[in-house]
C-alpha positions in Angstrom: 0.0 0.0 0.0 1.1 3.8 -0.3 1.7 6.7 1.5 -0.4 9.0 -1.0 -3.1 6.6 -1.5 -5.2 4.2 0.6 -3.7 2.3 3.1 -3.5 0.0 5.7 -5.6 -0.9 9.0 -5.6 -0.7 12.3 -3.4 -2.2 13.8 -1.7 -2.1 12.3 -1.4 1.7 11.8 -0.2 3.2 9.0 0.3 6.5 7.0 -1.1 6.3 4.0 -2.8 8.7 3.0 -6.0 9.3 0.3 -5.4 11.6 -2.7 -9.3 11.7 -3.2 -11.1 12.4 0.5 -13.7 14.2 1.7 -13.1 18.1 2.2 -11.2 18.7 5.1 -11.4 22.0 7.6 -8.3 24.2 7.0 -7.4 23.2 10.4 -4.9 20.2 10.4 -4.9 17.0 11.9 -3.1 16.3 15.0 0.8 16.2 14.8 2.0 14.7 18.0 5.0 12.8 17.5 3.4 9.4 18.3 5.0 6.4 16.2 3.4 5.6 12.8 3.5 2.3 11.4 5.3 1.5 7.9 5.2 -1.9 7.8 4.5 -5.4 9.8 7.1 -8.4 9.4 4.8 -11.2 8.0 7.9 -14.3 8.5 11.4 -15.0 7.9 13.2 -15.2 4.1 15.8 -17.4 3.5 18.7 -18.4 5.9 20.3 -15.1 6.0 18.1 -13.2 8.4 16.1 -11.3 5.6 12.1 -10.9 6.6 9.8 -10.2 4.5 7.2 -7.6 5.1 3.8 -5.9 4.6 4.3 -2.8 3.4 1.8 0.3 4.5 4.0 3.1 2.5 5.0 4.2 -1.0 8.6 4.3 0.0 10.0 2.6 3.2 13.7 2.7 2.1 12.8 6.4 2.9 13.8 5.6 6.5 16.6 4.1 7.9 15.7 3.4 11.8 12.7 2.2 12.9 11.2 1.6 16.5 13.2 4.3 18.4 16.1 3.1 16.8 15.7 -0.8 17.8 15.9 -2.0 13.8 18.1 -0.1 11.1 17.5 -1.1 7.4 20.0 -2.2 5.4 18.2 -3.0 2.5 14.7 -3.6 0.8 13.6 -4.7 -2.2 9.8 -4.9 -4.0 9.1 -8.4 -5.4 5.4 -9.4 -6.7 4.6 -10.7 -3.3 5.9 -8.4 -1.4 8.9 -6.6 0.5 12.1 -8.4 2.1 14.0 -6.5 3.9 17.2 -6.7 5.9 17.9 -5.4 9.0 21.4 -5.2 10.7 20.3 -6.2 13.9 19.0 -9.3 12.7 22.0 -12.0 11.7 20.0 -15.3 10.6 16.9 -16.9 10.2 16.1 -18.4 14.0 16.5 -13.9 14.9 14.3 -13.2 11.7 11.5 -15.6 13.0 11.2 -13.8 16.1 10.5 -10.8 14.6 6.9 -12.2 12.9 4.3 -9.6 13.9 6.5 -6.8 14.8 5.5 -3.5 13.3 7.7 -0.9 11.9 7.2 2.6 13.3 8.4 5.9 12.8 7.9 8.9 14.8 5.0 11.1 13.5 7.6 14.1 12.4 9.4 11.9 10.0 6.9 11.5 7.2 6.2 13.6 4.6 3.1 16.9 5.2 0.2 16.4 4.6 -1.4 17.7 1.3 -5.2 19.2 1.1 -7.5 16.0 1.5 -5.2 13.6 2.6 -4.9 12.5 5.7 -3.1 9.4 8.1 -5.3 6.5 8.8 -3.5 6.8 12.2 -5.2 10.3 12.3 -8.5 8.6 11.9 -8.5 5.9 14.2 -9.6 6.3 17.7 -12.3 9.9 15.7 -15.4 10.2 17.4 -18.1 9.4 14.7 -21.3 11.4 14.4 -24.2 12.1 12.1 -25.0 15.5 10.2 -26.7 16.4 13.3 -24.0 16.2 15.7 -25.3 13.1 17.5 -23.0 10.8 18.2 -23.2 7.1 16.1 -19.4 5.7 17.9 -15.6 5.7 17.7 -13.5 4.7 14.3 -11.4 1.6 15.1 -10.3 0.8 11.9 -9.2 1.7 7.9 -9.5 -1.2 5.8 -8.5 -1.2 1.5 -9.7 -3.6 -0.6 -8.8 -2.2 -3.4 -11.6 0.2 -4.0 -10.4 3.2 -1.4 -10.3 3.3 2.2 -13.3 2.0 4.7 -14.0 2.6 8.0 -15.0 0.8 10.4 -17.2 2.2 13.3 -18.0 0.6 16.4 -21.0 2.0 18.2 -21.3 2.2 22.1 -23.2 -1.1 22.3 -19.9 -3.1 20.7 -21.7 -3.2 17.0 -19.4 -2.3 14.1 -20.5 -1.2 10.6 -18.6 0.0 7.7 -18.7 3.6 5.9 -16.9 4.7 3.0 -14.4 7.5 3.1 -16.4 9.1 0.2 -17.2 12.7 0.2 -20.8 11.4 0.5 -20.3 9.4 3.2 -17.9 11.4 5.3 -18.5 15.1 4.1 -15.8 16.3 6.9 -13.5 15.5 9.9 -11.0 17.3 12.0 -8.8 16.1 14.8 -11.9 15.3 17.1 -14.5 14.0 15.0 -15.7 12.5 11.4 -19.2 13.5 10.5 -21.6 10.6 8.8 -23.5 11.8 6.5 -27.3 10.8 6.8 -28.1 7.2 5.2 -24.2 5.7 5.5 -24.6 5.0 9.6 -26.3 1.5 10.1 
């Protein structure tokens, strides 16, 4: 998945971003330097420590050190199936197996601004959902992609969990505290 298009889910967290989004308030979304994942290690390739990876961002060779300075990349390379990367910390397969399920963050500030209607899944996740009105309908808990642009998934106060669209006609508007519903999306 990209950075400038639809991404990932929650968790883990990513930040890609959607080109084509709802209209946005001139205000931004929060910036708080909270870690962003890139990428979650889905196994072990080969014998040499390489893992290979599920990518949530156009360019991960973009960064260097990820989780506070824990991994640093050596390499990464795009195959049809994926990423493998190699990380100096990690010297052969048995380290590279340990690794399965570990995310790779980043701190907020190191990726790229925001352009108008784009946004961070990680910036939606945990939004207050409510309807045109201003009632409130529950709290995002995940993006999902399935190819067809970014969905969101809203859990209502009762535990229930229904999926929206992040469609201009679905979600006219957001802002660092809430995502508006529009009328007809909210089941």
């Amino acid at each position: 998945m990209t950075t400038k298009t639809p991404i990932g889910a929650s968790p883990p967290t990513s930040p890609p971003r959607a080109a084509t989004t709802p209209a946005r308030p001139a205000k931004a979304l929060p910036t708080a330097d909270r870690p962003v994942t890139l990428a979650v290690v889905i196994g072990a390739h080969g014998v040499s420590g390489e893992v290979r990876l599920k990518v949530f961002a156009e360019d991960l060779a973009a960064h260097r050190s990820f989780n506070g300075g824990v991994l640093t990349l050596k390499s990464v390379r795009h195959g049809p199936n994926g990423a493998i990367a190699r990380f100096a910390e990690i010297p052969d397969r048995t380290a590279a197996e340990k690794l399965r399920g570990t995310e790779l963050s980043v701190p907020r500030s190191a990726l790229p601004p925001l352009g108008e209607g784009e946004y961070y899944h990680a910036d939606l996740i945990g939004l207050a959902a409510v309807s045109g009105a201003g009632e409130a309908i529950g709290t995002v808990v995940s993006v999902e992609n399935f190819g067809a642009g970014d969905v969101l998934e809203i859990e209502r106060a009762d535990g229930k969990r229904f999926m929206v669209p992040m469609r201009p006609e679905a979600v006219p508007s957001w802002d660092e505290t809430r995502l508006t519903v529009a009328d007809g999306w909210a089941e």
